[in-house]
C-alpha positions in Angstrom: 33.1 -4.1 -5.4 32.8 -6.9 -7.9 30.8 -6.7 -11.3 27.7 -8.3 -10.3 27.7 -6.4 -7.4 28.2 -3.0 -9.0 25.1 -4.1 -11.3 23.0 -4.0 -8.1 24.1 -0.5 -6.9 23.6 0.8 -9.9 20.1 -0.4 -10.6 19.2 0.2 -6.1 20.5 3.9 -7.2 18.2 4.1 -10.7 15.2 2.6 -8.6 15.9 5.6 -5.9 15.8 8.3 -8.5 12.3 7.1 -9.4 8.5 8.4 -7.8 8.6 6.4 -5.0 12.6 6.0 -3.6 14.8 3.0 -2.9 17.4 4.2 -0.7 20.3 2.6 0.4 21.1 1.3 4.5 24.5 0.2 5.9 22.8 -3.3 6.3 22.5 -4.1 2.5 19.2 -5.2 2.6 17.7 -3.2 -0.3 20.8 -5.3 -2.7 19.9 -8.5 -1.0 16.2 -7.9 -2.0 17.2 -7.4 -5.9 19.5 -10.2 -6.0 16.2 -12.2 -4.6 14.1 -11.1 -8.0 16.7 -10.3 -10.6 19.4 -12.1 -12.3 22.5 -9.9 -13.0 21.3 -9.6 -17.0 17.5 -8.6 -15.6 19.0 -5.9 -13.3 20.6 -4.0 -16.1 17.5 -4.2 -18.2 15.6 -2.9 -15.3 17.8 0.7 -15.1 16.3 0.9 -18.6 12.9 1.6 -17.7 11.9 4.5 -15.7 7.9 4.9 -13.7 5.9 5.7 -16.6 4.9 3.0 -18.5 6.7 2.8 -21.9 6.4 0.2 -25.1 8.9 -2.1 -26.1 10.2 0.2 -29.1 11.4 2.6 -26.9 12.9 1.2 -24.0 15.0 -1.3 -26.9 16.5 2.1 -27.9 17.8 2.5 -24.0 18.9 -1.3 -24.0 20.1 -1.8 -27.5 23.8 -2.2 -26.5 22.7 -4.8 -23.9 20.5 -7.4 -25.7 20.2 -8.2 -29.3 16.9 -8.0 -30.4 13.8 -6.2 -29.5 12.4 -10.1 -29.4 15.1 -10.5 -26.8 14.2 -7.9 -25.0 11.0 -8.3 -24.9 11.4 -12.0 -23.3 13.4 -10.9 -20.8 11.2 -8.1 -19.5 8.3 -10.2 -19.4 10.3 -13.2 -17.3 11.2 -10.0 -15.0 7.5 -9.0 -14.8 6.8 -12.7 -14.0 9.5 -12.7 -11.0 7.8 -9.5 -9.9 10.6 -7.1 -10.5 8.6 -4.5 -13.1 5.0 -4.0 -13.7 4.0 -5.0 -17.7 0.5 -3.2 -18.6 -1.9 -4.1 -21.7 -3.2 -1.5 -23.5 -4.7 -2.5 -26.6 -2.5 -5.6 -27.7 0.6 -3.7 -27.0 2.9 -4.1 -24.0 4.1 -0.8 -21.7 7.0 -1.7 -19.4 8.1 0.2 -16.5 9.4 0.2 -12.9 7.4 -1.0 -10.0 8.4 0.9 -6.7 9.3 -2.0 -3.6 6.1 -0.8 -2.0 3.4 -0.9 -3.6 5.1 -3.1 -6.6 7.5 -5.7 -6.0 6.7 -6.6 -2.4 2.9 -7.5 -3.2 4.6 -9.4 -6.4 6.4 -12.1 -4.3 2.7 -13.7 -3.8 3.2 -17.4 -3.5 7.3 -16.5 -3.8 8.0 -15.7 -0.7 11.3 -17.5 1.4 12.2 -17.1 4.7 15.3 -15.1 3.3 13.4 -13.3 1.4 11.4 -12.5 4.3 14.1 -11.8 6.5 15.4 -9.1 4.2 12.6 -7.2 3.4 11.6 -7.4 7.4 15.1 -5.5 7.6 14.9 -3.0 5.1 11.4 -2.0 5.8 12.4 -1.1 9.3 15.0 0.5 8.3 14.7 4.4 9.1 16.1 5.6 5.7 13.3 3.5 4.1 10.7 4.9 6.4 11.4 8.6 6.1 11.6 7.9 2.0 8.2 6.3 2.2 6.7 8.8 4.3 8.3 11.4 2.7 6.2 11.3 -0.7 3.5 14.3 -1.5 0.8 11.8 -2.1 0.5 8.3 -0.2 0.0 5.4 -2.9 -3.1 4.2 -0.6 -5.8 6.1 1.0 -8.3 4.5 4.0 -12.1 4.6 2.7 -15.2 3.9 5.3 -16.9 1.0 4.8 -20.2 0.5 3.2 -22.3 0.2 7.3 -21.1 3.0 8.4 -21.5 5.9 6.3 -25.2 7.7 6.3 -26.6 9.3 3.2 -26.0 12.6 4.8 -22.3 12.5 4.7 -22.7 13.3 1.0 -20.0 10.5 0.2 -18.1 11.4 -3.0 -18.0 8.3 -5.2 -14.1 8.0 -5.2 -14.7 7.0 -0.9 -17.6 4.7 -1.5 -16.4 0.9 -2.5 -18.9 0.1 -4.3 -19.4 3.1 -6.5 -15.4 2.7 -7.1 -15.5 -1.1 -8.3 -18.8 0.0 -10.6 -17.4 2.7 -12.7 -13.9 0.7 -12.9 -16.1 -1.0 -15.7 -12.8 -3.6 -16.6 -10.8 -6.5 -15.5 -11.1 -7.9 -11.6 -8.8 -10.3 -9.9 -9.3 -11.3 -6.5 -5.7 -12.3 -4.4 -4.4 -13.5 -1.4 -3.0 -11.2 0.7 0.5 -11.2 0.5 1.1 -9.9 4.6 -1.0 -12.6 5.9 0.6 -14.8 3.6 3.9 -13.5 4.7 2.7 -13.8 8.7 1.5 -17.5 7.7 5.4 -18.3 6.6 6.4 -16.5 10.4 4.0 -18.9 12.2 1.5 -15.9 13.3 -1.8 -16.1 11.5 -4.2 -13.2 11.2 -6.1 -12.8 14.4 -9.3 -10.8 12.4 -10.1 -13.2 10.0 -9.0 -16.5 8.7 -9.4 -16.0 5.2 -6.7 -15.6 2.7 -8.3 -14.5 -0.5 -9.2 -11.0 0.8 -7.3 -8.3 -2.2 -8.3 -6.7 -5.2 -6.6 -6.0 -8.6 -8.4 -4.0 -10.9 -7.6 -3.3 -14.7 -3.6 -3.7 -15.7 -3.0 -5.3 -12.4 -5.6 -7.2 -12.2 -4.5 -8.8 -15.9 -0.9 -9.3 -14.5 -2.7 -11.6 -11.3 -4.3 -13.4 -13.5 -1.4 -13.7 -16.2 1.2 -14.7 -13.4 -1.5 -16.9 -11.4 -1.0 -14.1 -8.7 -5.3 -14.6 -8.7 -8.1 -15.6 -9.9 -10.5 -13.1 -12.6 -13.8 -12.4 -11.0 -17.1 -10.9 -12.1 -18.5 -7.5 -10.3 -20.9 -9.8 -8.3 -18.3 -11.7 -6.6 -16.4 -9.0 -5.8 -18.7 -7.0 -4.2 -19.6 -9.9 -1.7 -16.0 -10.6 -1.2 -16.0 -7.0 0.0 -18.6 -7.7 2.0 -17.3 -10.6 3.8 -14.2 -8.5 4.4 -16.1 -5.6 5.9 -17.6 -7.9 8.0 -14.9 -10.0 9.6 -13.3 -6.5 10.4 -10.9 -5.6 7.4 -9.5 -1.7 6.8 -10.5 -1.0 3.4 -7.5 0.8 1.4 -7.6 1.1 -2.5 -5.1 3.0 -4.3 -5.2 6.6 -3.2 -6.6 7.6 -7.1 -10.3 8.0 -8.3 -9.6 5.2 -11.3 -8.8 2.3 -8.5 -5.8 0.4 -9.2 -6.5 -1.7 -6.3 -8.5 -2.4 -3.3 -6.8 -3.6 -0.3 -8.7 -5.3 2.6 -6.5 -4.4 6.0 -5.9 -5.7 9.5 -3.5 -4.3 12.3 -2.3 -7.2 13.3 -0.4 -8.2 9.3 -0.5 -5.2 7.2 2.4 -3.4 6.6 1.0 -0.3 6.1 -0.8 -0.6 9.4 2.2 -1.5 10.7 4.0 2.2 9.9 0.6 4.0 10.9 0.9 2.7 14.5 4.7 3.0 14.1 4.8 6.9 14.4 3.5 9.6 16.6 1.2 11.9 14.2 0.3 9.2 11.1 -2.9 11.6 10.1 0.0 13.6 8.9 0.8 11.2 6.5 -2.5 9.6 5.4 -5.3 10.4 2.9 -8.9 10.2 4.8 -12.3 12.3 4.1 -13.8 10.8 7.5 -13.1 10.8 11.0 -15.6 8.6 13.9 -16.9 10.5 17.1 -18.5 9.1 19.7 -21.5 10.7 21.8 -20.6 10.3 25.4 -23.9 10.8 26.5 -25.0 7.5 24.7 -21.7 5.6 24.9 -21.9 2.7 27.7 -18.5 1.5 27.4 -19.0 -2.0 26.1 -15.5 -1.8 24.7 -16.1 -3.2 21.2 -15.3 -0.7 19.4 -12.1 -0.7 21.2 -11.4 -4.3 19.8 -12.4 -3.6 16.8 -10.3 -0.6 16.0 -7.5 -2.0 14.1 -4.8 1.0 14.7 -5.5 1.8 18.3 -7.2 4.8 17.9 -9.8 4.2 20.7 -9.3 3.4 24.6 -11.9 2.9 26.8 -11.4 4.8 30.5 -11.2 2.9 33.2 -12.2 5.5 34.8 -15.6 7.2 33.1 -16.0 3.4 31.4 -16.3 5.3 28.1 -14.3 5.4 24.9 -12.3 8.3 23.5 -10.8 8.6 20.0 -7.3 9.7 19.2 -7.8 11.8 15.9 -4.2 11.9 15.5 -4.3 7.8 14.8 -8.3 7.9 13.6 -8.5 7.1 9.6 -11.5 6.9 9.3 -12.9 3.7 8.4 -15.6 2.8 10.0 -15.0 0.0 11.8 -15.7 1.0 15.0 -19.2 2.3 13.8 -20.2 -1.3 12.6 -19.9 -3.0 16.2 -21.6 0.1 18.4 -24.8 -1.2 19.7 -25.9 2.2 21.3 -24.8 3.8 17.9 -22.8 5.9 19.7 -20.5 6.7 17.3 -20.5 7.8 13.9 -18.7 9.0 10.9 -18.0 12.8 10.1 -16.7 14.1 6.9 -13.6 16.3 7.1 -14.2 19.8 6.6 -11.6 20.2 3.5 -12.2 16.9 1.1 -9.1 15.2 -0.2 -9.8 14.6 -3.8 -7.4 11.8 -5.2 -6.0 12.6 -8.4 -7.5 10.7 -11.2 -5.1 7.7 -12.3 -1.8 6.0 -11.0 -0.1 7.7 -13.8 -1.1 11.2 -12.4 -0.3 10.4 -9.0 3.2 9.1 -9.8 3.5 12.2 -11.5 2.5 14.5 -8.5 4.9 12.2 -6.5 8.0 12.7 -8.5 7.4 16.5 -9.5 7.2 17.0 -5.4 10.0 14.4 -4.5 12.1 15.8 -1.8 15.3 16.1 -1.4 17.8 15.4 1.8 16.7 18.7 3.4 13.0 17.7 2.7 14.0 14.5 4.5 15.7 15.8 7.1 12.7 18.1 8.1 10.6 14.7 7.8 12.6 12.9 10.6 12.3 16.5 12.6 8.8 16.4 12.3 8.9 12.8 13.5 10.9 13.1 16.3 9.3 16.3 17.4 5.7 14.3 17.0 7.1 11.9 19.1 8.1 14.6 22.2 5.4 16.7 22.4 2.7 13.5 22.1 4.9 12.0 24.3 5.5 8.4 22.7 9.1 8.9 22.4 8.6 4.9 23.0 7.9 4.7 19.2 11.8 5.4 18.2 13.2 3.3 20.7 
């Protein structure tokens, strides 16, 4: 192993000790991806930081023997936040520095970066089992799925944490709308979006939100806009998914067809087991007709219509709850229940990193992750999902 080589090892095995894991494969994908965002010099900076934000002062005390100023380091951290390797946030007019997990952090960073050998590696790596059990494998997912704004009834008592636009109007601070960086990454693979055709569909909210507009990773928008951007995206068919905290980081606007965290849902047997939802949809048979829309709608196959009765079913395994399906039912046949034990995210991405690292498992909890997987798989019968 060469110098510059051991540089990435060393930083691939800091990242993997964070929250959110970075584990190694025997294809090398995970060293291919930091050699795409960070220079030999950035990488060693990078073990310096850990996942809680930190000021300058004191990772220059962790870094002193590798740069020669604070000044220094200061540059270099912010031309690694600008590559998309670290996450920088504002607070007052000082600068906290810390590690950004590949997912949700320096994937969504590559906006308007992206290569096809970029692509290529990342495509690797995120298929890779090791990376898959190590994402599933955290106490808390980073995103959660919220219903959107049509299909929810003043009955279903809807806490304000799973209401969208409750969540954007108690953020009361910055907002950046975004491309989306899987349709963007699709566009480079030649397979556009089939649900809708527009690109600026994301939202960034407070430090995030500062960094797109900082980096030119978006465009700052008033409360107004965003709210009929949200609109447009509940309408063309989007899976709404902020950041599974009550102080939203970010609200993403999902299809099946690009996402990459659709992808993993449909990817495995049991993914209610490894999702955070309040809502489920259920359909009354006696109204249903079996018009099939909600069927096309449903953007992680958790509906079927039978050829047989000509009327749809739900698999609650695969149901997470947005709403969708609600939206496009002319007989209102379905409609949106609230889970009898609410999921209450915990307040901010700080406390949820927390939760995620104080619970991090370790290669037994792992192990019984992949058991629970392939055991999912046998007794659902979609042993097709491994192959």
């Amino acid at each position: 192993m060469d110098k510059d080589e051991k540089i990435y090892n060393d930083l691939q095995q800091h990242l993997d000790s964070q929250a959110v894991g970075f584990p190694a494969t025997r294809s090398g994908a995970e060293i291919r991806i930091l050699k795409h965002i960070f220079s030999p010099q950035q990488a060693k900076i990078a073990t310096c930081l850990n996942f809680k934000p930190e000021p300058l002062e004191i990772v220059y005390k962790k870094a002193q023997s590798l740069v020669e100023s604070p000044n220094k380091l200061s540059d270099i951290l912010d031309a690694i936040e600008k590559k998309g390797g670290i996450e920088a946030w504002v607070k007052g007019n000082k600068k906290y520095y810390c590690n950004a997990p590949l997912v949700v952090g320096m994937y969504e960073f590559q906006l308007g970066k992206l290569t096809p050998e970029f692509i290529e590696d990342f495509d690797e790596y995120f298929s890779d089992r090791k990376f898959g059990v190590e994402f599933l494998s955290t106490e808390l997912p980073q995103m959660r799925t919220i219903p959107i704004a049509k299909s929810i009834a003043i009955k279903n008592h809807v806490s304000t944490f799973d209401e969208v636009a409750t969540l954007l109007k108690e953020s009361d601070t910055a907002l950046a709308i975004c491309e989306c960086i899987c349709r963007q990454k699709k566009d480079l693979q030649g397979k556009p979006c089939k649900v809708t055709h527009r690109k600026e569909t994301c939202l960034a909210v407070g430090n995030l939100a500062q960094a797109a507009v900082r980096h030119g990773l978006g465009r700052g928008i008033d409360l107004d806009e965003a709210l009929s951007i949200l609109e447009e995206n509940q309408k063309d068919g989007l899976v709404l998914q902020p950041s599974n905290t009550q102080k939203v980081d970010f609200i993403c606007s999902c299809c099946g067809c690009c996402c990459g965290m659709l992808k993993v849902h449909k990817s495995i047997p049991k993914p209610l087991d490894f999702w955070a939802a309040n809502f489920y949809a259920k359909i009354d048979t006696g109204i249903c007709e079996g018009c099939g829309n909600c069927e096309k709608r449903c953007q992680v196959g958790a509906l079927k219509l039978s050829e047989k009765t000509q009327q749809a079913s739900i698999d609650l395994n695969r149901c997470i709850g947005c709403g969708l399906c609600v939206s496009v039912c002319p007989q209102k046949a379905i409609t949106m229940q609230k889970k009898s034990v609410e999921i209450k995210p915990p307040p901010t991405r700080e406390d949820l990193f927390d939760i995620i690292m104080s619970k991090k498992k370790g290669k037994l909890g792992k192990l019984k992750v992949m058991g629970k997987l392939i055991m999912d798989a046998v007794t659902t019968g979609q042993t097709h999902l491994f192959r």
